[in-house]
C-alpha positions, -999 to +999 in steps of 0.1 A: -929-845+507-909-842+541-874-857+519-874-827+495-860-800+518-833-828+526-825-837+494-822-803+476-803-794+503-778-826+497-778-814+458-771-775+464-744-788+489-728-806+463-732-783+435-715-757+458-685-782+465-678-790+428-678-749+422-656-744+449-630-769+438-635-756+401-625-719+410-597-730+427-579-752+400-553-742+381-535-758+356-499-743+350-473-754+324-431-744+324-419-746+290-379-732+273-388-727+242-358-724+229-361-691+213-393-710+189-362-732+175-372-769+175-354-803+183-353-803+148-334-774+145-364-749+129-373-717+143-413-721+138-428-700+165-462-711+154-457-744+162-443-733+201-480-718+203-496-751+192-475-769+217-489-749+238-525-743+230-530-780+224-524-787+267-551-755+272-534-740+306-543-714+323-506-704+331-476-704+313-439-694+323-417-691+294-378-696+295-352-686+266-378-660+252-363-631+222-378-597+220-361-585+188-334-603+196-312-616+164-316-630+133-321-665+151-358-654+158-362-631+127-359-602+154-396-611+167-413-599+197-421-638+205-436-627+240-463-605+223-469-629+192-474-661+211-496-636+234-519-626+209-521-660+188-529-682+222-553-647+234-535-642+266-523-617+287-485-615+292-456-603+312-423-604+296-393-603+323-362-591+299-326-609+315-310-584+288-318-555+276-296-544+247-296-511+233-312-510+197-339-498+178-362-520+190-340-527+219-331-565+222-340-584+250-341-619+262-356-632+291-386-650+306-423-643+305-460-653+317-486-663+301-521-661+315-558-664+306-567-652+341-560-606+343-524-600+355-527-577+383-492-567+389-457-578+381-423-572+393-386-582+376-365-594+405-327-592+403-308-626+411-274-635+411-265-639+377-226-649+355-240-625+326-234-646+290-227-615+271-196-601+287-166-621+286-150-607+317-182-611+339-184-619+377-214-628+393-238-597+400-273-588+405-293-591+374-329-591+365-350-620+350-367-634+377-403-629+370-433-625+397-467-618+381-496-617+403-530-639+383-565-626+396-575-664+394-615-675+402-597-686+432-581-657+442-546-639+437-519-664+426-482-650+428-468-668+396-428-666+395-409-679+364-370-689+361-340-697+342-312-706+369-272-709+357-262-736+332-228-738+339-216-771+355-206-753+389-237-753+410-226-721+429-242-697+413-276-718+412-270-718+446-267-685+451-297-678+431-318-709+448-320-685+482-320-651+467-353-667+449-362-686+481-360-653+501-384-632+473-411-657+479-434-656+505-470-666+511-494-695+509-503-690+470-475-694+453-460-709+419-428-714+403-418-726+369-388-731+355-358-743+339-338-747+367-306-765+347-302-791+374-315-830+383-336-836+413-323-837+443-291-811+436-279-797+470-284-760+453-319-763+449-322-772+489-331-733+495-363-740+477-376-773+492-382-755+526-413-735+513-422-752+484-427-785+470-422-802+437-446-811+416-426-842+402-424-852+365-399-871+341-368-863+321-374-830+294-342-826+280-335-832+255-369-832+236-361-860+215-346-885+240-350-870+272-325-884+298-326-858+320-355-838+345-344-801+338-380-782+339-398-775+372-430-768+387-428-766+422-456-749+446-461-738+481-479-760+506-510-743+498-515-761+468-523-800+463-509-816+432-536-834+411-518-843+380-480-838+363-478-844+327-448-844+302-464-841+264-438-845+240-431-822+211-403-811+187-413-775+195-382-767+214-353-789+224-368-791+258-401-806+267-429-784+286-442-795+320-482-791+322-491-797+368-532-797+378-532-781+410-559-771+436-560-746+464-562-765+495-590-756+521 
C-alpha cells in the first residue's frame, strides 16, 4: 500500500511530461505552389490542397500564391479556396496589388489550424517583375502572422527572396528580414531562390537555424535545395521531410519541431 502514492505520482509525472511536449510541437511545412500549376504543367488547385492535406501540418507558408490574378489561375482567390478546402485560417501577404475589379494580387500566405492572432506585411527590398524600368525599392510580401499555438504565440514569417542570378538583392533582403525578426519563437519558411551555404543568406544564420532537407527544385528531378525552414534557437528540430508530388514544380518541405524548455 506504502508504493501507491509513489507510483501514481511517477504516472501523473509522466503523463504531465508527454502533454507538455505535445502542446509544444509543431509541425510546419514551406511549399511554392506554383500558382496550383503542376510539374506537369496543369493548373489543378485541388490537387495543391491534397499535397498538402495528405502531410496534416499545422502551419503552412505559401510562395507564388494568385488572388484573381490572370487567366493562368482562372482568376481564383487560391489563398481563400485552399483555406476553406484544407479548414484553415489564413493570411494572404499580397507582393502586388494590381488595380482591378477584383484587384489582382500575388504574393505569399499562411496557413494555420491554430487562430491567427495578428499579422503584418513587411516591406523588403524588392527588383519589382512588373515594371520594366525597376530599381530596387521597398516592397511588401514579407509575411509575419502571429499562431496562438497550445504552446503559446508563434511568430510565423513566410518568403519569396530574388530569383535573379545576382545575389545582391537577396542580400539585401537577407538583413532587412534578419533585422524584422526578433524573439525566441520564431519560424520562417520560404523559397529563398538560393543553395545552402550562399554568402546572402549569412544575415539569417545568426538568429536562426536551418532545419536542413534535400533538393526541391525541380519537383520531378530535384537537383537543387531551394525551400527553407529555418527556426530560432528556441526550437529543436525533430524531423525534416521532403514528400514528393507533381503539385507544383517545386517540392514542399514538412520540419517537426518542439519548443525547447
Amino acid at each position: 500500500m506504502g508504493l501507491a502514492v509513489p507510483i501514481l505520482t511517477l504516472v501523473l509525472a509522466a503523463a504531465l511530461s508527454t502533454s507538455a511536449t505535445q502542446r509544444t510541437d509543431l509541425s510546419v511545412m514551406t511549399f511554392n505552389i506554383h500558382s496550383g500549376t503542376g510539374s506537369d504543367g496543369t493548373f489543378d488547385l485541388p490537387r495543391v490542397a491534397d499535397a498538402i492535406r495528405a502531410q496534416r501540418p499545422d502551419v503552412v507558408g505559401l510562395q507564388e500564391v494568385d488572388v484573381h490574378w490572370s487567366e493562368r489561375s482562372g482568376f481564383v482567390d487560391e489563398a481563400t479556396e485552399l483555406a476553406r478546402s484544407l479548414g484553415l485560417a489564413m493570411y494572404f501577404a499580397p507582393i502586388y496589388d494590381l488595380p482591378g475589379s477584383p484587384r489582382r494580387q500575388y504574393g505569399v500566405a499562411v496557413l494555420s489550424r491554430y487562430p491567427i492572432l495578428r499579422t503584418r506585411n513587411h516591406s523588403i527590398t524588392r527588383l519589382s517583375t512588373q515594371d520594366q524600368n525597376a530599381i530596387p525599392a521597398p516592397a511588401p510580401g514579407f509575411a509575419e502572422a502571429v499562431i496562438g499555438t497550445p504552446g503559446g504565440p508563434v511568430a510565423v514569417y513566410v518568403t519569396h527572396l530574388d530569383f535573379r542570378p545576382d545575389p545582391a538583392i537577396r542580400a539585401m533582403q537577407a538583413r532587412e528580414m534578419s533585422a524584422i525578426m526578433r524573439g525566441p519563437r520564431q519560424v520562417l519558411l520560404g523559397d529563398f531562390n538560393a543553395q545552402p551555404g550562399a554568402p546572402e543568406l549569412a544575415p539569417l544564420w545568426k538568429g536562426l537555424v536551418d532545419a536542413g532537407g534535400t533538393a526541391t527544385f525541380p519537383a520531378e528531378s530535384p537537383t537543387e535545395r531551394l525551400d527553407y525552414v529555418a527556426v530560432s534557437r528556441g526550437y529543436r528540430v525533430v524531423d525534416v521531410r521532403v514528400p514528393t508530388t507533381r503539385a507544383s514544380d517545386h517540392l514542399p518541405v514538412v520540419v517537426h519541431i518542439t519548443a525547447r524548455p
